[in-house]
Each structure stands twice: as C-alpha cells, then as structure tokens.
C-alpha positions in Angstrom: -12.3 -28.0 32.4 -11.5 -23.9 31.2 -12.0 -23.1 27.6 -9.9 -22.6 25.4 -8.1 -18.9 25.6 -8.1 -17.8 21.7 -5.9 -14.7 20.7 -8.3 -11.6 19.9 -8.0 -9.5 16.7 -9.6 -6.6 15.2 -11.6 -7.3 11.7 -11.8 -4.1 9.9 -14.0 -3.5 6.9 -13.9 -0.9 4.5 -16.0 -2.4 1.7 -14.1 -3.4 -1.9 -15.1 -6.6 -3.8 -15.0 -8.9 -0.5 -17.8 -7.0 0.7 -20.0 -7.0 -2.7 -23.0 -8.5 -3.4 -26.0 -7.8 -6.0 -29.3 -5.9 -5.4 -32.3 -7.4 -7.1 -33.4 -6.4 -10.6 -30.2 -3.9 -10.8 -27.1 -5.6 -13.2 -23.8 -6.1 -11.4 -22.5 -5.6 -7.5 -21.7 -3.0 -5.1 -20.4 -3.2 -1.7 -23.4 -3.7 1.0 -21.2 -6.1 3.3 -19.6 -5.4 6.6 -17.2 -7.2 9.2 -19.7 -8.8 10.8 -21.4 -10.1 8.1 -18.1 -11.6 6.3 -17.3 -13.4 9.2 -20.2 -15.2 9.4 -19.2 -16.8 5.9 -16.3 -17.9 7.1 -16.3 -21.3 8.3 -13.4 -21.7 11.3 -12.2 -18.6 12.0 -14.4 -18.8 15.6 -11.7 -21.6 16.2 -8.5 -19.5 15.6 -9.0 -16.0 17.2 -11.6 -14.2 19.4 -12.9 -11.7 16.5 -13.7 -8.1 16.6 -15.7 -6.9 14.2 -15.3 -3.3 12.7 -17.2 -1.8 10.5 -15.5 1.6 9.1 -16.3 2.2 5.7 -18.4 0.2 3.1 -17.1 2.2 -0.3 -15.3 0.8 -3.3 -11.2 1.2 -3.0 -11.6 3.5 -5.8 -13.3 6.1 -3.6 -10.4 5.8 -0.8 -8.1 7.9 0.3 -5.3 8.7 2.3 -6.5 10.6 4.5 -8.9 7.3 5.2 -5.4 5.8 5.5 -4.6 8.2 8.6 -8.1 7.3 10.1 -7.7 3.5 9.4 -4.2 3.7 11.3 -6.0 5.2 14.1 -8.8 2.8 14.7 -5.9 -0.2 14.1 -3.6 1.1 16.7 -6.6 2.0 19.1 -7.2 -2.3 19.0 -4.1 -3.0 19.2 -4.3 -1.0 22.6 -7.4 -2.6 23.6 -5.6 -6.1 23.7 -5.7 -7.6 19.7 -2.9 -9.3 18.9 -3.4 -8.3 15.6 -5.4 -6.7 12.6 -5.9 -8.0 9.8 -8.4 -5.6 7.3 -10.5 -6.0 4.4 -11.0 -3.7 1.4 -11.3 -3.8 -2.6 -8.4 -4.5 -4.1 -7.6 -1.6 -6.7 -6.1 0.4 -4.0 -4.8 -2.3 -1.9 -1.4 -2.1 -2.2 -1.3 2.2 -1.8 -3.5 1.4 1.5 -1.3 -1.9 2.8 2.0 1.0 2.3 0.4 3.9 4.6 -0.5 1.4 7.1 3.0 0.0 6.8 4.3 3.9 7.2 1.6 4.7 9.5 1.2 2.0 12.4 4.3 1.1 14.4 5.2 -1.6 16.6 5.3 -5.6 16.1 1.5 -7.0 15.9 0.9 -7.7 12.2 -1.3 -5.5 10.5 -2.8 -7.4 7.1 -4.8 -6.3 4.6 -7.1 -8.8 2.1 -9.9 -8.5 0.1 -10.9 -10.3 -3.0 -10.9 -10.8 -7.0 -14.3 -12.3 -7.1 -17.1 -11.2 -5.6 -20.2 -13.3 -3.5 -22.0 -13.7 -6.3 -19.6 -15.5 -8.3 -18.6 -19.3 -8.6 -15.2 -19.7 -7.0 -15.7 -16.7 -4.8 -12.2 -15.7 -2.9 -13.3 -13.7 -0.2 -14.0 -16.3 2.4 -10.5 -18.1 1.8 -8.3 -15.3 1.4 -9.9 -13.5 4.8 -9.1 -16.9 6.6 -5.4 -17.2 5.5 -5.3 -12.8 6.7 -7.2 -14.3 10.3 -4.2 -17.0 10.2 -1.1 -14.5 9.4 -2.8 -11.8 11.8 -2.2 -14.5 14.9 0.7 -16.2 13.7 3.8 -15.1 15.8 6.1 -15.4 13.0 4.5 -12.4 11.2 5.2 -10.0 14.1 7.6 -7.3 13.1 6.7 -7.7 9.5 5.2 -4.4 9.4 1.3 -4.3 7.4 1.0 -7.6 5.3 -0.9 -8.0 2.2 -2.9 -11.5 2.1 -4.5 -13.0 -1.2 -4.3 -16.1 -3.4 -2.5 -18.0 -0.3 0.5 -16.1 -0.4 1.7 -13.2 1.8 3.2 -10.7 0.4 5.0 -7.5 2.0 3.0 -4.2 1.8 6.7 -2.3 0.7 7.1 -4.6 -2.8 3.6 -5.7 -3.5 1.6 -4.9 -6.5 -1.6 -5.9 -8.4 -0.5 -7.2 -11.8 -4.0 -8.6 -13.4 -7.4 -7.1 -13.5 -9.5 -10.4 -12.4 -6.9 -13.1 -12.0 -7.5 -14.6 -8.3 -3.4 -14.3 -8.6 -3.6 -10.1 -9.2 -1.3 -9.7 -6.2 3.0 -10.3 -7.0 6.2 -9.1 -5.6 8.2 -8.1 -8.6 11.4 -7.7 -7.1 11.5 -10.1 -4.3 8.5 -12.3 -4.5 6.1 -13.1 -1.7 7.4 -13.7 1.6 5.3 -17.2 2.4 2.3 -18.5 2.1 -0.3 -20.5 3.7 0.0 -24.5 3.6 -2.6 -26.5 5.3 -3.4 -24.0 7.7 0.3 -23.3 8.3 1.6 -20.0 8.3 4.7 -20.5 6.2 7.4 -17.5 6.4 10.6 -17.8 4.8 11.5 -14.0 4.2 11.8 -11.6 6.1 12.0 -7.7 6.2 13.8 -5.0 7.9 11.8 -2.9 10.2 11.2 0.4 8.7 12.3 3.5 10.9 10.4 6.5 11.9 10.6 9.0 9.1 7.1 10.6 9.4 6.6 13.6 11.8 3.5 14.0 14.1 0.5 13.3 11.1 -2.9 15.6 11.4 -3.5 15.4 7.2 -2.3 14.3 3.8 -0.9 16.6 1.7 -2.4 16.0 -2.4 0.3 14.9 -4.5 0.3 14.9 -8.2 1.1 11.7 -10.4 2.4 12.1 -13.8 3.4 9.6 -15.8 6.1 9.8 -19.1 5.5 8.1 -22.0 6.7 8.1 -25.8 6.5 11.6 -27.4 5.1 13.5 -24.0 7.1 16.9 -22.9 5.5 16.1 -19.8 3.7 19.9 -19.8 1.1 18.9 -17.4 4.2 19.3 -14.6 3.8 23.3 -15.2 0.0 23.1 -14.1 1.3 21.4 -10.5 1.6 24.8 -8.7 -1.7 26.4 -10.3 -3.8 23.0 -9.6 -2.6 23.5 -5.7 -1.0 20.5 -5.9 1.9 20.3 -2.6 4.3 18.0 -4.9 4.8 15.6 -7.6 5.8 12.0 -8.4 6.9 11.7 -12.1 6.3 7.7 -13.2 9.8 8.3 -15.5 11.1 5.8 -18.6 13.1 2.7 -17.8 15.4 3.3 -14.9 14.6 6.9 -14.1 14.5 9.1 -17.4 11.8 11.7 -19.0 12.3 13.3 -22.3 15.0 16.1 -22.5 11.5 18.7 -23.1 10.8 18.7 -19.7 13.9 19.0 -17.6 13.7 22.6 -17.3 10.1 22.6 -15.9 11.0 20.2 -13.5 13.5 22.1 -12.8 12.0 25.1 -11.9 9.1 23.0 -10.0 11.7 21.8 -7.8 12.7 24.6 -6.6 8.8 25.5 -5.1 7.6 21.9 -4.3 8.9 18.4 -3.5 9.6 16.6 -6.9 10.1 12.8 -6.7 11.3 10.5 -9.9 10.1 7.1 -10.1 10.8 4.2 -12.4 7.3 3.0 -14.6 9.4 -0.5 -14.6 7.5 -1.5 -11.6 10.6 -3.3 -10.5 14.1 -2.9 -9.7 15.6 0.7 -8.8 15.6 4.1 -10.1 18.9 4.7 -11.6 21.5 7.4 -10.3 24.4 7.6 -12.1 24.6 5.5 -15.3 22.6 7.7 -18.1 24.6 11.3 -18.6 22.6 12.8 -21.3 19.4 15.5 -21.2 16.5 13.7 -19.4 18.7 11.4 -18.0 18.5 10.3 -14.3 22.0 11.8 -13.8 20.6 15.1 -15.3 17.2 15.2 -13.6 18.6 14.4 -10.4 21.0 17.3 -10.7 18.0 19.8 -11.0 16.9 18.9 -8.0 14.7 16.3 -7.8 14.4 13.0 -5.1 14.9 9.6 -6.5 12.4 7.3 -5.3 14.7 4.7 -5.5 13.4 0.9 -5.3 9.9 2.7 -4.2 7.4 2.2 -7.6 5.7 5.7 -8.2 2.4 5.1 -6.6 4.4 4.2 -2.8 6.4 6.8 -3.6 3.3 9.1 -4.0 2.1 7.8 -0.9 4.9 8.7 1.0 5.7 12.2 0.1 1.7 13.0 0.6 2.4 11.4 4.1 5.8 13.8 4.5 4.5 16.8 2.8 1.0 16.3 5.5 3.2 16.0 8.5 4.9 19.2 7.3 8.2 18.2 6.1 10.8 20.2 3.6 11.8 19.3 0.2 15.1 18.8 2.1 13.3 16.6 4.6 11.7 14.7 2.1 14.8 13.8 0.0 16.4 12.6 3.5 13.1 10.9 4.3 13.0 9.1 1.2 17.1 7.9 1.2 16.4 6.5 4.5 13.4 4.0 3.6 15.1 3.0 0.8 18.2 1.8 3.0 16.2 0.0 5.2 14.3 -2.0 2.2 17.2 -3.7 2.1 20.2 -5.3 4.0 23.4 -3.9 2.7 
C-alpha cells in the first residue's frame, strides 16, 4: 500500500506576534519564533500538506518594509516554482494588510498566496496563532482559493488582501472587509468560499526597488503644510488620507497643486470604506477641485494600499501619467461593472 501523496506548500515566517514569546526575567514578548518552530505547535497540519519551512525574517511588522515586500515576493514565487501548490505566510499583524496588498500586486499566477499571524501571542491564554496558521495551511491547498490573488487568514474568516483592514488593537476579530466583507471562512475544516474576485491585471513594470512615498493625513483645522516639505524630505510622491469622500481644506489646494506638477500626488478617502468621490463636491478643497489640479484619485483603494501601490509604480519607474493610468485600471478590475 503507497502513502498518501499530500500537496506541498511553502511556510514563510517573518516574525510578528505569531512568532512571539517571552525571555526570562525581561517583562513582555518579542519575536524569537521561526517556521519551523510554529509548525511544530500545530497539531494536523503534517495530515493536510507536505510543509516547507522558511525562515526569512524574525522582526516585528512594524520594522517591515516594502522593499521586504519585493524580497518576500521573490522567495514566494521561487516555491511556487519549486512545486508548492501554495504559500501561505506568517507575520505580525500591524502591517498585515499593506504586506497581504504588495504580494497581491507583486506575485502573479493562480496558487494562493495567504498571509496570517496572530492577536495573541504564545504566552497568552487563548493564543490564536496555532488556529489561525491551520485555517492559512487549509486555504493555501484548497483549490477553490486559486485565482484569488494573496489572501489574508485570521479569526476563521478569509478575507481578500485588496479590501482587508485591521479595525481593533487586540480583538482576535482585528481583521474586516469594510466594503464587501470577507469572502468565506473556515467551517469544520472546510474551506468555505462564497465570493469571489476579479483577477487583477499587470500594471507594475519590471520591479528592482520601492520608491518612499509620503502619507499625510487631513484632519479638522490642518492646511496640510507638511505637503510643501514632500520635495525637500526626498520623498518620490504623496498619498493625502483626505475628509469624507475625497476633500482637504481649501488652504492647501495650491500646494498640492504645485506638488503635482513635480511628483505623483494620490487623494484618498480617511473613510476606510466606500470610494473617493469625483464629481459631486464643486467648491475649494473639494474632490472636483483637487482633482482638477492634478492629482490621482485612489478611488475604492484606502490611503495606505494606495500608498503601497504608487511606491510600487514610482519603484518600477513609472510617470505621474503612468501612475494615474495605473491606478484607473486597478480600480476597474476591483469590481465587475
């Protein structure tokens, strides 16, 4: 009688809560925990997959970046070559859903890419790791999650990397969908998909580096003036986290302006939700007004994707023309018309 044939993934570890533990007489935890050694906590996973244990990095999410994005999609597509079905990869969870977007960006083809981690670390009662790296083990094999693009696995549910975001500091549930909602979830073992998304196309050009990309956020009574330090700071472009549906305060349209004629300048809704508005708002600071400086809508994109892809466009050496093109075409395929 053979044995059993079990589909081979790629366990990648970049440290994060998951991989945290406590050192003796020192208060709180750190990560000190690789692949290799979260596997062996996790009771069943020798009976679903052949596993490959990588470890890459062992730093909190905090301290990652994207160009460890560009490195992480490296080592993912150089499994997938060496036969894994899939990848499923384990980090903190501060950064996830920035990291689960460049990989979704980054790494093409069908095999399922997920990303997991945890909310409470080994030390703690009720400790989430071993049960949430499971359920990624599960989606990573499970033929229905091919063509999903990267995944994002936690609290049982599975959530696409485009729309998810962490929404609680500590809550085991942190991870939610605003807009759509998660696409499954894990029942019994089960992979369970009832959504589905449209493959993204190719919008990136041939990526050797990230490009740093500013973030800066509007809020009551700011003229925004940190936008006229962008240039001086060497920053290669800006994301503005705008009002409501797309709107900053009528002080700073003339700076934006003017930055948007040097650099890339992307305008993002701080609604988390929902789309950056085009043309319903005609007044100064308005999105009708902005946008007719010269600025890219980010459209359904929140502000922290949306940084994540222009540093990913702006790194593989793309325009301010290229990136407003770039940025119209993800957003039509985030959704069937």
């Amino acid at each position: 009688m053979s044995a059993t044939t079990h589909p081979r993934i790629a366990v990648i570890s970049l440290g994060g809560t998951i991989a945290s533990t406590s050192a003796a007489d020192e208060a709180g935890v750190a990560p000190s925990l690789d692949a290799g050694d979260l596997l062996t906590g996790v009771a069943g996973v020798g009976e679903l997959a052949d596993v490959t244990a990588v470890a890459l990095q062992r730093v909190a999410s905090s301290d990652l970046t994207i160009s460890d994005a560009l490195n992480l999609a490296r080592e993912i597509e150089a499994q997938l070559v060496d036969g894994a079905v899939g990848v499923v990869v384990t980090q903190g969870t501060d950064t996830m859903e920035e990291m689960a977007f460049a990989l979704d960006l980054l790494v093409a083809g069908d095999a399922p890419v997920v990303v997991t981690g945890a909310m409470r670390n080994a030390t703690e009662a009720g400790a989430d790791g071993p049960a949430n790296l499971l359920d990624a083990v599960r989606v990573a094999i499970s033929p229905a999650a091919r063509g999903l693009g990267t995944l994002v696995v936690m609290n049982g549910e599975i959530h696409a990397a485009r729309f998810v975001r962490k929404s609680h500091a500590t809550s085991t549930a942190a991870f939610h969908s605003p807009s759509v909602g998660p696409l499954g979830w894990i029942s019994e073992g089960r992979v369970r998909l009832a959504l589905s998304v449209t493959p993204w196309p190719r919008v990136l050009g041939t990526m050797t580096a990230s490009a740093d990309i500013a973030l800066i956020a509007a809020s009551l009574g700011d003229d925004l003036r940190l936008v006229g330090q962008v240039v001086s700071l060497e920053y290669r472009g800006v994301v503005v986290d705008a009002l409501g549906g797309g709107l900053v305060p009528s002080a700073s349209v003339e700076a934006l302006e003017a930055l948007s004629a040097t650099v890339p300048v992307v305008l993002a809704s701080r609604a988390g939700a929902g789309d950056a508005l085009r043309q319903t708002y005609r007044f100064a600071g308005s999105e009708i007004d902005v946008l007719s400086r010269g600025p890219i809508s980010a459209g359904a994109l929140d502000a922290r994707k949306a940084r994540v892809l222009l540093s990913l466009l702006v790194g593989s050496g793309a325009s301010v023309e290229d990136c407003r093109r770039a940025f119209a075409v993800v957003n039509e395929a985030m959704f069937r018309e």
